[in-house]
C-alpha positions as CSV (number, residue, x, y, z in Angstrom):
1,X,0.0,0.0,0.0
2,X,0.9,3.3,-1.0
3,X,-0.2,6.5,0.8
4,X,-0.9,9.4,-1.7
5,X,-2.8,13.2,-1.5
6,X,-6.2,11.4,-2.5
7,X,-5.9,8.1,-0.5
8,X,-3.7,5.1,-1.5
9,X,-3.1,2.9,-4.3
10,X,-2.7,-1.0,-3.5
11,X,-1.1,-3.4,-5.8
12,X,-0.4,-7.0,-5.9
13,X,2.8,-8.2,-7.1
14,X,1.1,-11.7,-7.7
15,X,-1.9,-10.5,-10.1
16,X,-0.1,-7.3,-11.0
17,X,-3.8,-5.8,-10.2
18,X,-3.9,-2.5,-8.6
19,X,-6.2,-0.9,-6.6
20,X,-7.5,2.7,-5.8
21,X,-8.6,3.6,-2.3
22,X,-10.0,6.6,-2.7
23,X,-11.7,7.4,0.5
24,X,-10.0,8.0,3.9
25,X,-12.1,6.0,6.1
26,X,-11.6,3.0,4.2
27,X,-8.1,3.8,4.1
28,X,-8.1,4.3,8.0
29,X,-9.6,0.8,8.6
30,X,-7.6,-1.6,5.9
31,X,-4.7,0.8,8.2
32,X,-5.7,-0.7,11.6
33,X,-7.6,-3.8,10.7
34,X,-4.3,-5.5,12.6
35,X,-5.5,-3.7,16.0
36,X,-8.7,-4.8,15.5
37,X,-10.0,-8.3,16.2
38,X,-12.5,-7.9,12.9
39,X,-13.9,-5.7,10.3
40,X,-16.3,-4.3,11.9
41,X,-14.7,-3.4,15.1
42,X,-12.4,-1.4,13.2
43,X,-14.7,0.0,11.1
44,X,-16.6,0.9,15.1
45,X,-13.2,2.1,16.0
46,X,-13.1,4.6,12.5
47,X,-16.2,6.0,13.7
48,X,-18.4,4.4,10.9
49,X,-22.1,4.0,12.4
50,X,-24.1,1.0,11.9
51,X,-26.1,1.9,9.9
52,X,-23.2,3.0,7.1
53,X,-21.9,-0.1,7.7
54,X,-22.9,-2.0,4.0
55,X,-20.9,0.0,1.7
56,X,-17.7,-0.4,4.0
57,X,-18.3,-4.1,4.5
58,X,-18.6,-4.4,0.5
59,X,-15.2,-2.6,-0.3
60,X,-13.6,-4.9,2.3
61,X,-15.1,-7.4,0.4
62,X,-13.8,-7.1,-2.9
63,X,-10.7,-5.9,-1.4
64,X,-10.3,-9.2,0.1
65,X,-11.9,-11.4,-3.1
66,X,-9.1,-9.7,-4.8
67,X,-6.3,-11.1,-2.5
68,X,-5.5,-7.4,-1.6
69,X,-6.5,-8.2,2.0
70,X,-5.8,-11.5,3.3
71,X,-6.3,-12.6,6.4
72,X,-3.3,-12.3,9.1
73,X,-3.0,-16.1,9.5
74,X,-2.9,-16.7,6.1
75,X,0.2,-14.4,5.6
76,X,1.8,-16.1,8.6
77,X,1.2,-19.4,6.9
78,X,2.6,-18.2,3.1
């Protein structure tokens, strides 16, 4: 992940695919989904209400069908 002015730009040096994430909460969460026991927490902990929750759950989502976010214990295991 790289930070720039509009957010960050993800890529996998598998797929060669590369991402855009171009708002700062998501940003903020995929940052500190490490401190967090799951998504949602840290999406909690980014200050994103329940209710807002769908859209942020759905990024994560393809972010993680993509293999751009992979669980912790499977990079431990790679």
């Amino acid at each position: 992940m790289r930070p720039e002015p509009f957010g960050a730009l993800l890529y996998h040096f598998g797929t060669r695919k590369l991402s855009f994430l171009k708002n700062r909460t998501i940003l903020a969460v995929v940052q500190s989904l490490a401190d967090h026991p799951d998504a949602r927490t840290a999406l909690r902990a980014a200050g994103v209400e329940d209710a807002a929750l769908g859209p942020y759950l759905h990024a994560l989502s393809v972010l993680t069908g993509s293999n751009m976010l992979v669980p912790a214990d499977a990079e431990e295991a790679a």
